[in-house]
C-alpha positions in Angstrom: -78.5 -27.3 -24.3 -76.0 -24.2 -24.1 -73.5 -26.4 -25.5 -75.3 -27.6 -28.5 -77.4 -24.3 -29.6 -74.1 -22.1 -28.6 -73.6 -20.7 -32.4 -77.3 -19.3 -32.6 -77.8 -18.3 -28.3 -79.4 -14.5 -27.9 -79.4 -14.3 -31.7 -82.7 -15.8 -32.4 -82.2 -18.7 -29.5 -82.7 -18.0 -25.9 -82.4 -21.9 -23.5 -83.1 -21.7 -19.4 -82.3 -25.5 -18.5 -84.8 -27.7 -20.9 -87.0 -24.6 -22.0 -86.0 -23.1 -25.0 -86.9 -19.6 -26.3 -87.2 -19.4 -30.6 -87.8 -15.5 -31.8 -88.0 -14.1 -35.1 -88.4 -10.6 -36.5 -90.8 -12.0 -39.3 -92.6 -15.6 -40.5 -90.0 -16.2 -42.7 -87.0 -16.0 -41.0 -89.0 -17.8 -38.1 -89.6 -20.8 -40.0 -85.8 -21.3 -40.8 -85.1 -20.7 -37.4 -87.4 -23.1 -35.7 -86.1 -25.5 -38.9 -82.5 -25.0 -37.7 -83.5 -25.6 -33.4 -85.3 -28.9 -34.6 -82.7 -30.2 -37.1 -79.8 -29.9 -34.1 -82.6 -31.6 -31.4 -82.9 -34.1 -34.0 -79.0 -34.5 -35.0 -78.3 -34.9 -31.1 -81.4 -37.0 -30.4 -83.5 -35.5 -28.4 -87.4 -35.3 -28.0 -89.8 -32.6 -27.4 -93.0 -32.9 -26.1 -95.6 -31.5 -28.3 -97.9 -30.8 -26.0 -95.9 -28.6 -24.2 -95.1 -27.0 -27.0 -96.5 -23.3 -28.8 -95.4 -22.8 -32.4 -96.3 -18.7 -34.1 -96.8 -17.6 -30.9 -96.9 -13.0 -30.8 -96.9 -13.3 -27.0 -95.4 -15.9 -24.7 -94.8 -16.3 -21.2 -91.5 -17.2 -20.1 -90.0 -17.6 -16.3 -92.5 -15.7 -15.1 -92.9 -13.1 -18.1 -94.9 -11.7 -20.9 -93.0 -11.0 -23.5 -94.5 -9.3 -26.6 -93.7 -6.5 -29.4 -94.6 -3.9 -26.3 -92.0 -4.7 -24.4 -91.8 -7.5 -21.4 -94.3 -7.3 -18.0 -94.5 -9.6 -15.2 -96.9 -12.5 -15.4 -100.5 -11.2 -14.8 -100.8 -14.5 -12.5 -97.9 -13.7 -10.2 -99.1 -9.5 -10.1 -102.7 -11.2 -9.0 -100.6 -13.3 -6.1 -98.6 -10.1 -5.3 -101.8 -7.8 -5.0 -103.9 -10.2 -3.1 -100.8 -11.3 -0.7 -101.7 -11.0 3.2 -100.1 -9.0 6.2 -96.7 -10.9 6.9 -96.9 -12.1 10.5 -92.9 -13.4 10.5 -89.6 -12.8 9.4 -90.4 -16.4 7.7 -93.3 -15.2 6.0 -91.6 -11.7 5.0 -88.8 -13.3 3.3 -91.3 -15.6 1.3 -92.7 -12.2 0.3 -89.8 -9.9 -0.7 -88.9 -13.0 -2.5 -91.5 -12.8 -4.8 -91.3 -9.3 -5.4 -87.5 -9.4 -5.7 -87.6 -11.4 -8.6 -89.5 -8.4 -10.5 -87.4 -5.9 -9.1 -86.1 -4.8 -12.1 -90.1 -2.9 -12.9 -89.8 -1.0 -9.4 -87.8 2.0 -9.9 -85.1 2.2 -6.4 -86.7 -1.1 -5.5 -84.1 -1.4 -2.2 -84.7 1.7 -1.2 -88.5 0.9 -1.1 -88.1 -2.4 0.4 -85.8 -1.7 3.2 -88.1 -1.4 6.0 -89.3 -4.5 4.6 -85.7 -6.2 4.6 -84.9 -4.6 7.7 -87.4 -6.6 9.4 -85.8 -10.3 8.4 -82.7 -9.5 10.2 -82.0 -12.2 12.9 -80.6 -9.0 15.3 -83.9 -7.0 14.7 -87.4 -7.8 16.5 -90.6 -8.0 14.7 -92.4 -4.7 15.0 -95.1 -3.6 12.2 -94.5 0.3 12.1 -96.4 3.2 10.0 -93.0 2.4 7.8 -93.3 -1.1 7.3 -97.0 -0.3 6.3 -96.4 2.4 4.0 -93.4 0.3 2.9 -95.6 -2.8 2.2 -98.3 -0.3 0.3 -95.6 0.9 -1.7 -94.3 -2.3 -3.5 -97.8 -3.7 -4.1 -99.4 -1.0 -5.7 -95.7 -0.6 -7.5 -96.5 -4.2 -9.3 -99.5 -3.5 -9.9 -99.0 -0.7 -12.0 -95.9 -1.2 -13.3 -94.4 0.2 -16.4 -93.9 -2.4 -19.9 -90.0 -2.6 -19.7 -88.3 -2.2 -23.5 -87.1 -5.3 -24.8 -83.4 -4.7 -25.7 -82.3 -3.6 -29.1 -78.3 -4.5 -29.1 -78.3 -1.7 -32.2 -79.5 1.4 -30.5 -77.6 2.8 -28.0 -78.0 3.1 -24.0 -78.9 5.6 -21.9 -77.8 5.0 -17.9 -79.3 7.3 -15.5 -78.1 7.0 -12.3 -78.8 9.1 -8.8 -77.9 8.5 -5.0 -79.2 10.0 -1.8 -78.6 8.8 2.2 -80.8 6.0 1.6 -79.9 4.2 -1.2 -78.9 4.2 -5.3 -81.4 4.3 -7.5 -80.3 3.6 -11.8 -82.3 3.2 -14.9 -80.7 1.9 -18.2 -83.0 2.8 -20.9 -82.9 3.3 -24.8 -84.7 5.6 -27.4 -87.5 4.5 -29.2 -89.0 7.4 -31.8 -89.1 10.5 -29.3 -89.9 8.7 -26.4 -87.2 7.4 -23.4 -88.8 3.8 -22.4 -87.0 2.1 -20.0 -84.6 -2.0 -20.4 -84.0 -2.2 -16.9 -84.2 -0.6 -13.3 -81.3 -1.6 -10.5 -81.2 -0.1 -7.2 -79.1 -1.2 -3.9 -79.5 0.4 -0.3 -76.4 2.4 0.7 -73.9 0.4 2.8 -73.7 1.9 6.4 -69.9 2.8 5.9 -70.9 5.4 2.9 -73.6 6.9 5.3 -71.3 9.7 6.2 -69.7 10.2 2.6 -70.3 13.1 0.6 -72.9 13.2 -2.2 -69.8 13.1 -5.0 -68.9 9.8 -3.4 -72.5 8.7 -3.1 -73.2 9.3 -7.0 -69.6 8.2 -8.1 -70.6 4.8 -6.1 -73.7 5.3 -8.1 -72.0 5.3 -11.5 -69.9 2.2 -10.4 -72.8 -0.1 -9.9 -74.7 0.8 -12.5 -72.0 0.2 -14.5 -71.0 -3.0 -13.5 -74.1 -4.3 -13.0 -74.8 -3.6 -16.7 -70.9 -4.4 -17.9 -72.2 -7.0 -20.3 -74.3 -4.6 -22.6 -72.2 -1.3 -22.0 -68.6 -2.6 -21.8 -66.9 -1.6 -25.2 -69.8 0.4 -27.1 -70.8 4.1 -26.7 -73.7 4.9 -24.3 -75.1 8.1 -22.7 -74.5 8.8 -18.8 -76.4 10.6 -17.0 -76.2 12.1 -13.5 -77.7 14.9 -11.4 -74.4 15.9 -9.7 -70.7 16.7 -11.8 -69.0 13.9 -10.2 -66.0 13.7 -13.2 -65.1 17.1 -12.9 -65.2 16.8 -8.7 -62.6 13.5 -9.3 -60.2 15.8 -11.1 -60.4 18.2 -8.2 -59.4 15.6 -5.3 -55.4 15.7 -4.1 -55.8 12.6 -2.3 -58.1 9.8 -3.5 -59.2 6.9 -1.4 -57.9 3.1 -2.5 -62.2 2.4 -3.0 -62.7 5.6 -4.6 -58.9 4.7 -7.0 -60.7 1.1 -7.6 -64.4 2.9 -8.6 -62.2 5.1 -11.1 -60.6 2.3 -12.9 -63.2 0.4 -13.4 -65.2 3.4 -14.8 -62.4 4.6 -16.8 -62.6 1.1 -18.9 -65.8 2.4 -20.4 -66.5 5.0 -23.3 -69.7 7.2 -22.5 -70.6 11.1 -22.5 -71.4 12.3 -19.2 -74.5 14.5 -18.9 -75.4 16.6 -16.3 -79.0 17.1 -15.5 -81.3 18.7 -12.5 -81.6 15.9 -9.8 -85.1 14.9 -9.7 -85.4 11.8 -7.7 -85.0 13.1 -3.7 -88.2 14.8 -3.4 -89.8 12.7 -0.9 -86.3 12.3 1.1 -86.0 16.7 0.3 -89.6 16.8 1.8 -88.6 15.0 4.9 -86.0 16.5 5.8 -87.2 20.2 5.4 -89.9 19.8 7.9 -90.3 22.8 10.4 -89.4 20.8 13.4 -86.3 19.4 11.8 -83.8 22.5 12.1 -85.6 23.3 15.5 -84.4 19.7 16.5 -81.2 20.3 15.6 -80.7 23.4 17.8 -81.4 21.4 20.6 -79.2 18.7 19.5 -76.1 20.5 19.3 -77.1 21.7 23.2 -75.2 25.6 22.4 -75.0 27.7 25.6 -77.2 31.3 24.8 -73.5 32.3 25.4 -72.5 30.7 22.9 -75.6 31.1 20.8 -75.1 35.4 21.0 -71.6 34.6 20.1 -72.6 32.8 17.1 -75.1 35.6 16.0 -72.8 38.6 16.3 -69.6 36.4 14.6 -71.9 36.2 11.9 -72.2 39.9 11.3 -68.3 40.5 12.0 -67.8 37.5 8.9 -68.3 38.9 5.4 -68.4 35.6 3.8 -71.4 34.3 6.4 -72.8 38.0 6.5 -73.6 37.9 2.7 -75.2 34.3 3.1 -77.2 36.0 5.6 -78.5 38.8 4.0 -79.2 36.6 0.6 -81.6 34.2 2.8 -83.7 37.6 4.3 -83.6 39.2 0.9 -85.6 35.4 -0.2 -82.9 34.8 -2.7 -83.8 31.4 -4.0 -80.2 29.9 -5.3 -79.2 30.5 -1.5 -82.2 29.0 0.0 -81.3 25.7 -1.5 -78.2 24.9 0.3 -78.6 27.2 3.0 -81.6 28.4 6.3 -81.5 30.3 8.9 -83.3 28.9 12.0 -84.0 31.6 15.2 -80.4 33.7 14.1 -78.5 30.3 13.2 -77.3 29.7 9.8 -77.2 26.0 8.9 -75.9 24.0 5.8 -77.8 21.2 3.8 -75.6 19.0 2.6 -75.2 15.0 1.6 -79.0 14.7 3.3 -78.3 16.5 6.4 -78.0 20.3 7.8 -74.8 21.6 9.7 -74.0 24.5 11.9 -72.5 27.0 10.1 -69.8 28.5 12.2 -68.1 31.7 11.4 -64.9 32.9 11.2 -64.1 33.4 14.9 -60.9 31.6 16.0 -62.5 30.7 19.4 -65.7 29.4 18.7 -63.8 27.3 15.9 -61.4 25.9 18.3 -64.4 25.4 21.0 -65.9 23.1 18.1 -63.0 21.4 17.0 -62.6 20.5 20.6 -65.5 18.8 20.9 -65.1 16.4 18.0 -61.8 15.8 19.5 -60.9 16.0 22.9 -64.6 15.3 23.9 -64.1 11.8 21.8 -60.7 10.1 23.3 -58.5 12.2 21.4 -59.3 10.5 17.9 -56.8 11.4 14.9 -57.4 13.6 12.3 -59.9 11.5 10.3 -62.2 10.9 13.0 -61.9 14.5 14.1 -62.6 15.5 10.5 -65.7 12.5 10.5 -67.0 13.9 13.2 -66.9 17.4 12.6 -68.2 16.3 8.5 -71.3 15.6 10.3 -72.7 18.4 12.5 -70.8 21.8 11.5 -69.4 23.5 7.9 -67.1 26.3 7.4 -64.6 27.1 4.3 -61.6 26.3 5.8 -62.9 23.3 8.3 -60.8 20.7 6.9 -57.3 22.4 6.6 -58.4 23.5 10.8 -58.8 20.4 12.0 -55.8 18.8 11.3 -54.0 21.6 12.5 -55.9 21.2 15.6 -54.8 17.3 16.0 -51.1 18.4 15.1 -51.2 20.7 18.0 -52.9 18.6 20.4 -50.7 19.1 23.3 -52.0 15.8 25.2 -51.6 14.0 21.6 -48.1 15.2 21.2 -47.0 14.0 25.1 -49.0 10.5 24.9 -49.5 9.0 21.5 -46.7 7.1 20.2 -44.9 8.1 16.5 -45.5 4.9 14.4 -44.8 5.9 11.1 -41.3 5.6 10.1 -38.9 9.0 9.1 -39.5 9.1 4.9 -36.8 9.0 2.6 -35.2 11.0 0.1 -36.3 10.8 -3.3 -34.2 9.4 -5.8 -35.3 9.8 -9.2 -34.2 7.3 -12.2 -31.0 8.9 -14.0 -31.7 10.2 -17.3 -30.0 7.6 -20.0 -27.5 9.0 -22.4 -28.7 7.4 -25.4 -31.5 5.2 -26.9 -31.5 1.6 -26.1 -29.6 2.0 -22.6 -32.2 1.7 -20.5 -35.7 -0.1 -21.1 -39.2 -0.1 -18.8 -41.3 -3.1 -19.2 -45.3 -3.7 -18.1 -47.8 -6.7 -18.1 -51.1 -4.5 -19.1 -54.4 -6.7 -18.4 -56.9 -5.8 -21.3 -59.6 -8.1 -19.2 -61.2 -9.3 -22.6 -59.3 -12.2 -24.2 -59.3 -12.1 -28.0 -60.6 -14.2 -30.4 -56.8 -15.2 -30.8 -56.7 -16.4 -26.9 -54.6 -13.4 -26.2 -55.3 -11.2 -23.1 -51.9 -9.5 -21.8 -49.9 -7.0 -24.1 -46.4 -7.0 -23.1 -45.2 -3.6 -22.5 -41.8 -2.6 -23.7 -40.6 1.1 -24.1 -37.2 3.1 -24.9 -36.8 5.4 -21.9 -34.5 7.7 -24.0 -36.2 7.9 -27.3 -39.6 7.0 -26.1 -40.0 4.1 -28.3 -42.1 1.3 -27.5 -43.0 -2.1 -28.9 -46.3 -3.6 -28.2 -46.4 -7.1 -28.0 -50.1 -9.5 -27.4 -49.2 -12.6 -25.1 -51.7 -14.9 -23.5 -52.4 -14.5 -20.0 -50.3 -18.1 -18.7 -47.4 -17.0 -20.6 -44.3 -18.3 -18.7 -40.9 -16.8 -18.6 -39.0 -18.5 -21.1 -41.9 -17.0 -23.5 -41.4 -13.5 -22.0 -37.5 -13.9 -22.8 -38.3 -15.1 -26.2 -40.7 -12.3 -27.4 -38.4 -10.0 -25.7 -35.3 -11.2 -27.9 -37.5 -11.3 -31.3 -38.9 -7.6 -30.9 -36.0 -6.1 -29.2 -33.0 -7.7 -28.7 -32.4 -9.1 -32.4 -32.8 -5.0 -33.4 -31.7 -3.1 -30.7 -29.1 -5.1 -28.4 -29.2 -5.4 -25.0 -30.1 -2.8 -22.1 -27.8 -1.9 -19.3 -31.1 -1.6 -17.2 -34.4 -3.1 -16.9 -37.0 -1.1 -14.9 -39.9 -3.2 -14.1 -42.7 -4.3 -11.5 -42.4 -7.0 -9.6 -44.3 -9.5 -11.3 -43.4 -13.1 -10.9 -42.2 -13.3 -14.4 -39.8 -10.3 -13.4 -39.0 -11.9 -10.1 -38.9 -15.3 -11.6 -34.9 -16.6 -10.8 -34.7 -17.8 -14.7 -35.5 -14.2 -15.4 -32.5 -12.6 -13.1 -30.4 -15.5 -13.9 -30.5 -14.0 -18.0 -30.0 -10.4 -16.9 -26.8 -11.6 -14.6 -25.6 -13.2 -17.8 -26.0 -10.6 -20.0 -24.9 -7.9 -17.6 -27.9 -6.0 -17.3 -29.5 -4.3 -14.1 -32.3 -5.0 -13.3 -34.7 -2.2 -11.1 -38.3 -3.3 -9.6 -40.5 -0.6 -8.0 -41.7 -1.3 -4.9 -45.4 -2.8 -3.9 -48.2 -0.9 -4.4 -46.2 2.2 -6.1 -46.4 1.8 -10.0 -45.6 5.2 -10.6 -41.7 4.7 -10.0 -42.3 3.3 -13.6 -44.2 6.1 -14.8 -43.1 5.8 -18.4 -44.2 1.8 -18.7 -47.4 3.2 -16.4 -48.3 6.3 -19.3 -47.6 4.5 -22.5 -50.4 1.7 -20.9 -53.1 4.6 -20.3 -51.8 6.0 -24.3 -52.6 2.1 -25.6 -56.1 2.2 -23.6 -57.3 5.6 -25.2 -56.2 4.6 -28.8 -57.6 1.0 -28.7 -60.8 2.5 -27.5 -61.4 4.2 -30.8 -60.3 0.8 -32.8 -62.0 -1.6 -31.2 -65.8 -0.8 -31.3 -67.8 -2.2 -31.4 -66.1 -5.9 -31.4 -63.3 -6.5 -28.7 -61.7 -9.9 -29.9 -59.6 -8.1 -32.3 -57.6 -6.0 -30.5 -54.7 -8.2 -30.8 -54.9 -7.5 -34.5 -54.7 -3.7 -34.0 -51.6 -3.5 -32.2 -49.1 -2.9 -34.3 -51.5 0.3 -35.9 -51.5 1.3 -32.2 -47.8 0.9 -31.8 -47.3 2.6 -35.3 -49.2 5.4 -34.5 -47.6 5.7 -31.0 -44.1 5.7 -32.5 -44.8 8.1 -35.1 -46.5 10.8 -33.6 -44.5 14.0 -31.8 -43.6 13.3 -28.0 -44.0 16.4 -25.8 -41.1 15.7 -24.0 -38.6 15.3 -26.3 -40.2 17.4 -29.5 -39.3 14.7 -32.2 -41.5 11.6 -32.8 -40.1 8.2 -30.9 -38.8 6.6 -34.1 -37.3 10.0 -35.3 -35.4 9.5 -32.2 -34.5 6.0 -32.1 -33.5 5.1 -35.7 -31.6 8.2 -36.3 -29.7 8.5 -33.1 -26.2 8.2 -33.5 -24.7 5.3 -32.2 -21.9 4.3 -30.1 -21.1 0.7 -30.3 -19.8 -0.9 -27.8 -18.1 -4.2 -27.7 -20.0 -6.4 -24.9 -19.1 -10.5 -24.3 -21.4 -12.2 -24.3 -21.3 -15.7 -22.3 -22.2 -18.9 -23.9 -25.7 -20.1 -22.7 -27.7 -16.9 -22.4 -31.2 -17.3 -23.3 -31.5 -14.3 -24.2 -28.9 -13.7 -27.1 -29.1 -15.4 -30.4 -26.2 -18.3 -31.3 
């Protein structure tokens, strides 16, 4: 069915196995649509049954939904099941019932985050036990389906608005549209946090956040404008980072493929998980937790008066300034920091008590290194300069120093690429993946630019494009005009590693330098010009993506004529007007790359 309706699917034809969806914006049009679905049923010879059949229809149900001109709901027959569905007495018989409700997930705003006492409870290593949760839990997702909100039926001409938030518990996105003055809501999507992000902070929580929400939607955002919005300032916290992890580097690339407007707004969403955890008992609790000494506890109280920084917090929380009260409390003398969904002992600036604390994340835990000692600290205690003391701490770890083995191997010197003397003399190459194929069956651009004069040649190549191809292009759009490199700096891509490759540098006398795994900025020039490409096809290519073949050259023309910072004259300036030196080269017979 796909294959035969493929011209006219999600334009006015939607097909789910043998059902087939016709929709119309008006009579008219609707006739010569439904003239069009029966003329191709009847050209490839197949029947329908008219019984089963409903022709002019302004509401339908369809797998399970109402669809209308408000919006689509869940089948009023499968709400009635949900509302009148009995006390699960299983995991069995739990499963059978989050599996109905999951499939109408997307009208439950943070859905997982509702259900997981729910989910919780079909996991082989956890016993059956009804709790207050479970109830509350069960409650919660009935009465949710049973008054849920008419989701927006998708208008591929307006544009989206993705709302996304995060707390300890779980993610919680919305990707809605504008309709008059009024925000109504396409879809909802919501995931429970993965227990390895428990202990992340809340920048990491909402940047993992924006990367779901984004790829769960990639089909409808991916290469058009939209609207995101977020309740914390996660792109300006990114730009902040020195170090970034490789999951938090792989989040950032994928997000940096899309083009939206961040907003910040007020978060909005935590109040229940706010409520919770500012109960009187809580910061009582965590007195007794932390198990201080009253030595310890009258050293903390009069540090805090000898610290200006902790002494102005201080007097900000008795004087009932409100800004203050929202990060920070004061429980019986103790000042304690709310933070990613849980409060931390605030410890002042006193070199002893720091080192008494810093001690017991390490030495009390098997002498961790410094990201376990920083973990563990991350999770009970805050002060400004906690980070930078804690590895300073591990560093000076007298039993670490005497017992733990040096692993890492002395690093090297480093040894910057020598500046060229003149254009053409030395070349960087790249393989950037656009990840959308065009309608040309391109998907690669071949990367090749001038490391003296900046110049660069873009080049569109399909993604199985061998080596002889590679050498081919590379003789057409540089070679026949420019000659031939004493240096090639490239990755190591097979194509670059590939022996017919080497065997036409060899022959034509040219070096060739490959950065090594994992680092491609040792070919920082190839490495920019692909970020440049990115930001200007953006602006060329929406809404449609299957042209962007067709706009290289502009991009490349644009690129090449424009001033480069670090030389102060355009690329071509620079190339074409360069004087030259020519120098007489042999050339053996046989080398694929030069010209009879």
């Amino acid at each position: 069915m796909n294959r035969i309706f493929h011209d006219y699917l999600d334009k006015f034809v939607i097909v789910y196995l043998d059902d087939i969806l016709i929709f119309s914006k008006t009579v008219e049009e609707h006739v010569a649509h439904l003239d069009k679905v029966l003329s191709l049923l009847r050209q490839h010879k197949f029947k329908i049954n008219g019984e089963k059949c409903e022709f002019g229809r302004k509401r339908v149900l369809y797998l399970g939904h109402e669809i209308s001109v408000e919006g689509l709901k869940p089948d009023d027959a499968k709400v009635a099941s949900i509302r009148d569905w009995p006390h699960s007495q299983s995991a069995t018989e739990m499963r059978s019932f989050l599996g109905m409700t999951g499939y109408y997930r997307n009208f439950v705003e943070n859905y997982s985050i509702v259900a997981a006492p729910l989910t919780d409870l079909t996991r082989l290593d956890t016993p059956w036990e009804w709790t207050e949760r479970c109830e509350a839990a069960f409650r919660h997702l009935k009465h949710a389906l049973t008054h849920y909100k008419v989701l927006k039926l998708l208008d591929p001409e307006k544009p989206f608005i993705v709302t996304t938030d995060a707390s300890q518990y779980g993610i919680g996105t919305v990707l809605a549209q504008q309709e008059g003055k009024k925000l109504r809501s396409v879809e909802y999507m919501s995931k429970k946090m993965p227990s390895q992000k428990l202990a992340k902070s809340t920048y990491e929580k909402e940047l993992y956040a924006v990367y779901k929400a984004l790829t769960h939607w990639r089909d409808y955002l991916l290469g058009r404008f939209f609207i995101l919005r977020t309740d914390h300032q996660t792109q300006g916290w990114m730009r902040t980072q020195p170090v970034l992890s490789d999951a938090l580097k792989r989040w950032i690339e994928v997000i940096e493929q899309y083009d939206f407007e961040p907003q910040y707004i007020k978060g909005e969403y935590n109040k229940v998980a706010d409520a919770l955890s500012r109960r009187p008992d809580f910061s009582g609790a965590l007195i007794t937790e932390f198990g201080l000494a009253d030595n310890v506890t009258q050293s903390m109280v009069e540090a805090y008066h000898e610290d200006p920084f902790m002494s102005e917090i201080i007097r900000r929380l008795e004087a009932k300034d409100k800004v203050t009260s929202v990060e920070f409390e004061l429980v019986n003398g103790l000042l304690f920091l709310e933070k990613a969904g849980n409060k931390r002992l605030c410890v002042p600036n006193s070199d002893s008590l720091r080192r008494l604390f810093s001690g017991e994340c390490h030495d009390a835990t098997d002498h961790f290194e410094y990201k376990k000692t920083a973990a563990n600290l991350l999770q009970r205690f805050w002060w400004p300069t906690m980070m930078r003391d804690a590895q300073l701490y591990v560093e000076t770890c007298q039993v670490c120093q005497r017992d733990k083995p040096r692993t890492q191997a002395p690093l090297g010197l480093l040894k910057p690429l020598p500046i060229p003397e003149r254009p053409g003399e030395s070349l960087s190459m790249d393989f950037m993946d656009t990840l959308v194929t065009s309608k040309n069956g391109m998907r690669h651009i071949f990367v090749i630019v001038d490391r003296f004069s900046k110049n660069a040649r873009l080049v569109a190549m399909s993604e199985t494009a061998r080596t002889e191809y590679v050498i081919r292009i590379f003789k057409e759009n540089w070679v026949r005009d420019f000659g031939l490199p004493k240096s090639i700096i490239s990755d190591r891509d097979v194509r670059f590693t590939s022996e017919l490759w080497k065997a036409a540098a060899a022959e034509q006398g040219t070096q060739l330098q490959m950065t090594s795994g994992n680092h491609p900025e040792a070919n920082g020039q190839a490495e920019q010009l692909n970020r440049a490409v990115q930001h200007l096809l953006r602006h060329y290519i929406k809404p449609n993506q299957v042209d962007w073949d067709e706009k290289l050259a502009l991009i490349a023309s644009l690129y090449n004529n424009a001033v480069h910072s670090a030389t102060g004259v355009s690329p071509n300036i620079l190339l074409l007007t360069f004087k030259r030196t020519v120098e007489g080269r042999c050339c053996r017979a046989g080398n694929p790359m030069i010209e009879d």
